[in-house]
C-alpha positions in Angstrom: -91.9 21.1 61.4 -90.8 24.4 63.0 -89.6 26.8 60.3 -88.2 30.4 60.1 -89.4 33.1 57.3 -87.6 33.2 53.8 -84.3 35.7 53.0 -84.8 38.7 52.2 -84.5 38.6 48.7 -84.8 41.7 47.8 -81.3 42.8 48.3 -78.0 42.5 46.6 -75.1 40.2 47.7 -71.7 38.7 47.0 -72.4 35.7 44.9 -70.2 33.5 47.0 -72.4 34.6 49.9 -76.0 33.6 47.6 -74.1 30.6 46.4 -73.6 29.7 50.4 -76.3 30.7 51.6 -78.1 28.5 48.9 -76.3 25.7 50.3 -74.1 25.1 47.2 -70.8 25.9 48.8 -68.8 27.4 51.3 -68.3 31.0 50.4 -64.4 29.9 49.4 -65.8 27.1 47.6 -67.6 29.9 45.8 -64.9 31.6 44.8 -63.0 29.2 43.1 -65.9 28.3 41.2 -66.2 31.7 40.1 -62.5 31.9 38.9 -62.8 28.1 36.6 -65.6 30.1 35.2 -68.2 27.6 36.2 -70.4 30.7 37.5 -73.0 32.8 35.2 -74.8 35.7 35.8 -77.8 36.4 33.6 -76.3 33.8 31.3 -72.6 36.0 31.5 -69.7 34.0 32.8 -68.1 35.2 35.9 -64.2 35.0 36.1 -63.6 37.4 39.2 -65.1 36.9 42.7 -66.6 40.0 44.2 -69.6 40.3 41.9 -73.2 41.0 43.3 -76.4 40.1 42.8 -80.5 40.1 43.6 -81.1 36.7 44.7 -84.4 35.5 43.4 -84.4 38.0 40.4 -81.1 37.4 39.2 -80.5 33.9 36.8 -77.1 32.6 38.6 -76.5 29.0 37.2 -73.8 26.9 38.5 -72.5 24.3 35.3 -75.6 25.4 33.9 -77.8 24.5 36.4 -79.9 27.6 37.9 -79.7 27.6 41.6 -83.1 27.6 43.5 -84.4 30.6 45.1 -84.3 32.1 48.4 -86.5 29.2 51.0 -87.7 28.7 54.8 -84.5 28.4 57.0 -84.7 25.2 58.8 -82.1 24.3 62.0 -82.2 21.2 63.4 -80.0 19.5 66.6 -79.5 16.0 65.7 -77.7 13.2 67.9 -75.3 11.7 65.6 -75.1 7.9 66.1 -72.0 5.8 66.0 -71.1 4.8 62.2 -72.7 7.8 60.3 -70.4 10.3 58.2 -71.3 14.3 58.3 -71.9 14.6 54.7 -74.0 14.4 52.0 -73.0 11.4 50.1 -70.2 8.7 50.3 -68.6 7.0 46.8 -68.6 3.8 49.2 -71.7 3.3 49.9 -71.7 4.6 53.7 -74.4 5.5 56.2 -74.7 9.8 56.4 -76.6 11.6 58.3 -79.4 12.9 56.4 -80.4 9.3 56.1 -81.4 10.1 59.4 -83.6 12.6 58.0 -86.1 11.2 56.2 -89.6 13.4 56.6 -87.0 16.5 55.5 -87.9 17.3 52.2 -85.5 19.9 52.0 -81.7 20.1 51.2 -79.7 20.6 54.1 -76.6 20.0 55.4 -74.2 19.5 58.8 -72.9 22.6 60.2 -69.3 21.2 60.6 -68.9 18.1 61.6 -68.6 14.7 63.4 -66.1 11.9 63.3 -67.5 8.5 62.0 -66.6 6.8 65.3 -68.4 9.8 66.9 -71.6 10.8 68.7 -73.6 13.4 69.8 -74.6 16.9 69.1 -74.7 17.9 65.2 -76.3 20.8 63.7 -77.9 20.7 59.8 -79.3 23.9 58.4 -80.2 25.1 54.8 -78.4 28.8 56.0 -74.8 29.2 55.0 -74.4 32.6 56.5 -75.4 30.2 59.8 -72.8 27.6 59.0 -70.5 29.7 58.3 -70.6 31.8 61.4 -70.6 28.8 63.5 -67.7 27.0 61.9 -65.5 29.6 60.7 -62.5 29.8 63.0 -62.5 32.9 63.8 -65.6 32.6 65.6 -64.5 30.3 68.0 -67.9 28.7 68.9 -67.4 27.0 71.6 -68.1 22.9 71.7 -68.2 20.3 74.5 -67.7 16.9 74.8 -67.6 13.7 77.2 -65.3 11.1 76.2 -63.9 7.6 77.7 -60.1 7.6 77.0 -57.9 4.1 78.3 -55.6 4.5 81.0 -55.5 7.1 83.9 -55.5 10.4 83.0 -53.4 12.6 85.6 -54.3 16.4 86.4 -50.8 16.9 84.6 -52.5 15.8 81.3 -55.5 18.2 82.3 -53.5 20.9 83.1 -51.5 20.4 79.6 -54.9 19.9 77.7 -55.6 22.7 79.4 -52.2 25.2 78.8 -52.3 23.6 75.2 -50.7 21.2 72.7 -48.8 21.9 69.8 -50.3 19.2 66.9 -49.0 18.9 63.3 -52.0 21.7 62.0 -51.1 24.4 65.3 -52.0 24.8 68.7 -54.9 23.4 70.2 -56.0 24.2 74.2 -59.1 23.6 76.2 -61.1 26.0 78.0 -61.9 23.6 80.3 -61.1 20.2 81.3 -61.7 17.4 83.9 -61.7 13.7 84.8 -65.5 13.3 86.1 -64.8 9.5 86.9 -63.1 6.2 86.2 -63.9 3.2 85.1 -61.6 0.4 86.2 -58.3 1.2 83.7 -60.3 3.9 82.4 -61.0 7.5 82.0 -64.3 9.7 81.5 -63.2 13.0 81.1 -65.3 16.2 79.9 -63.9 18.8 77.9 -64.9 22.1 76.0 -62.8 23.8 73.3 -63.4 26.6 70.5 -62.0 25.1 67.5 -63.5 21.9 65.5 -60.7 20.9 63.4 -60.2 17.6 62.3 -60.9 15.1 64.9 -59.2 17.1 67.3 -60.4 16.1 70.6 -58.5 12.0 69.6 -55.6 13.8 68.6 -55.3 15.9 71.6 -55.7 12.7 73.8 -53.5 10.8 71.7 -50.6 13.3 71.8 -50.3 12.6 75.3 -50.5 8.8 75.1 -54.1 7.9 75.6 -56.7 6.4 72.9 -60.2 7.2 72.8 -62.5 4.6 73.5 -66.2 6.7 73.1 -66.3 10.3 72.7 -70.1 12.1 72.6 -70.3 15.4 72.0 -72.6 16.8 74.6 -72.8 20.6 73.7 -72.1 23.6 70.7 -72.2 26.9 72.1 -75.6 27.4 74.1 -77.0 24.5 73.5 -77.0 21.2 75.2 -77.8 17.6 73.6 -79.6 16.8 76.7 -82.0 14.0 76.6 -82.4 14.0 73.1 -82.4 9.8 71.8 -79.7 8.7 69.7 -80.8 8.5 65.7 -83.5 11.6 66.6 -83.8 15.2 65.8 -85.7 18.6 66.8 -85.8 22.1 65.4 -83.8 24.8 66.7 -86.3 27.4 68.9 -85.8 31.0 66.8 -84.2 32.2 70.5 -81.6 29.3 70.1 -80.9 30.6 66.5 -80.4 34.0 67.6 -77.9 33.0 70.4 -75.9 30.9 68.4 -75.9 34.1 66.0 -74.8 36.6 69.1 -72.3 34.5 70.3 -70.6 34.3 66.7 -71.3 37.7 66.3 -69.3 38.4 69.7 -66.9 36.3 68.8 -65.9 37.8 65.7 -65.9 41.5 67.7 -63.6 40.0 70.1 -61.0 38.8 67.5 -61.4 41.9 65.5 -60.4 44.1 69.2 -57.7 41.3 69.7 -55.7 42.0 65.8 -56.2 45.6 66.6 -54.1 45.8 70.3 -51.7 43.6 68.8 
C-alpha cells in the first residue's frame, strides 16, 4: 500500500486545523467543539477557537480521549457501488464504504460524498487539510458525471442545465453538459459541475421534469474513474495528490481575485 511521509509535526497550528487534519472533524466541527468546552490543551479546557498548538508534543484530548499523533497520509480512489452510504457508520445497520476497505488498517474517511443510490468515483483520505480543500465550496473542484435520466432530454434542458437553475439551497449551473445517447424512452447524458451539494445532479434533473434512473460519477477534478471495477480501490500517485492540491489552490486564488473586483 502506497503511502506519503508523516506531517510535519514540528510546527504550530490552529487546533481546529490538528483536530481535522487528525480526522476528528471538519475544522467547523472543531470549533464548536471548542466553544462546549469538549477541547483540552495540556489537560486546560479550551472555550475560544483560535488557539495553537504542536501537534505531536502537545496533549490535546477530545471528551478526554487524547487524539493520535501525526501518521502516513493515505489517498485512495474508490468506485462506490450501488447501496453503500459515504460515511463512517449508520444507527441502521447499513452497508458504508469502508466496509469496502478491509486490508486498511487505518482510519480514514470519504472526501465528500456519494448518494446511496449512487456510483462511481469517491475519494477517502486520513488528510483533512486535503478534504477540506477539495470539498470546501469555495474551491470549486470540479466533478463529472454520466447519468441515465427517463424521457428525452432537449438541448433546451442542456442549455438551462447549462445557464443554471435556481433550487431551494441557491443556484446550481453546469460547466458542461450533453446528451451522448438514447436509449429507447431514455436519456444518457454527461455532465460536469463545481459544487457537490446535496444530491444535486437528481435535483437538477428533477427541476426540469426528469428522474434519474443511474447516475455514475465518472471524474473529480484531474482524475478519471477509468477502468477501475466496481467494489475496488487504488492509491492516489503523489503527482495526482499534488494536482488535486494546485487546482484547489487555484481555485481559492481565483475566488479571492473575484471578491476583490467586485
Amino acid at each position: 500500500m502506497m503511502t506519503f511521509p508523516k506531517t510535519e509535526t514540528k510546527m504550530i497550528q490552529r487546533i481546529n486545523r490538528i483536530l481535522s487534519e487528525a480526522g476528528v472533524a471538519s475544522r467547523r466541527k472543531a470549533d464548536e467543539l471548542i466553544r462546549s468546552g469538549r477541547i483540552t490543551l495540556n489537560n486546560k479546557t479550551l472555550m475560544e477557537p483560535g488557539a495553537k498548538a504542536e501537534w505531536g508534543k502537545d496533549i490535546i484530548k477530545v471528551d478526554g480521549k487524547e487524539i493520535p499523533g501525526p501518521s502516513e497520509k493515505i489517498y485512495l480512489m474508490l468506485n462506490k457501488p450501488f447501496g453503500y452510504l459515504s460515511t463512517l457508520s449508520d444507527p441502521q445497520g447499513r452497508p458504508i464504504v469502508t466496509d469496502l476497505l478491509k486490508e486498511i488498517p487505518q482510519r480514514i474517511y470519504p472526501v465528500g460524498r456519494l448518494d446511496f443510490d449512487s456510483m462511481g468515483l469517491l475519494l477517502l483520505t486520513n488528510d483533512g487539510d486535503f478534504s477540506f480543500q477539495l470539498t470546501h465550496p469555495r474551491y470549486h473542484i470540479p466533478r463529472t458525471y454520466k447519468l441515465t435520466v427517463q424521457g428525452t432530454v432537449t438541448e433546451k434542458d442542456i442549455d438551462a442545465i447549462k445557464n443554471g437553475i435556481e433550487l431551494e439551497d441557491g443556484f446550481i449551473s453546469a460547466s458542461s453538459a450533453a446528451v451522448i445517447g438514447r436509449q429507447g424512452e431514455k436519456s444518457l447524458l454527461r455532465l460536469t459541475i463545481a459544487q457537490g451539494r446535496n444530491r444535486i445532479v437528481r435535483r437538477m434533473m428533477e427541476s426540469l421534469g426528469y428522474s434519474v434512473v443511474h447516475l455514475v460519477r465518472i471524474g473529480f477534478g484531474a482524475l478519471e474513474l477509468g477502468n477501475l471495477k466496481v467494489g475496488k480501490y487504488r492509491n492516489l500517485e503523489p503527482e495526482e495528490v499534488e494536482e488535486l492540491m494546485e487546482m484547489a489552490r487555484q481555485a481559492g486564488k481565483n475566488k479571492g481575485k473575484e471578491k476583490r473586483i467586485k
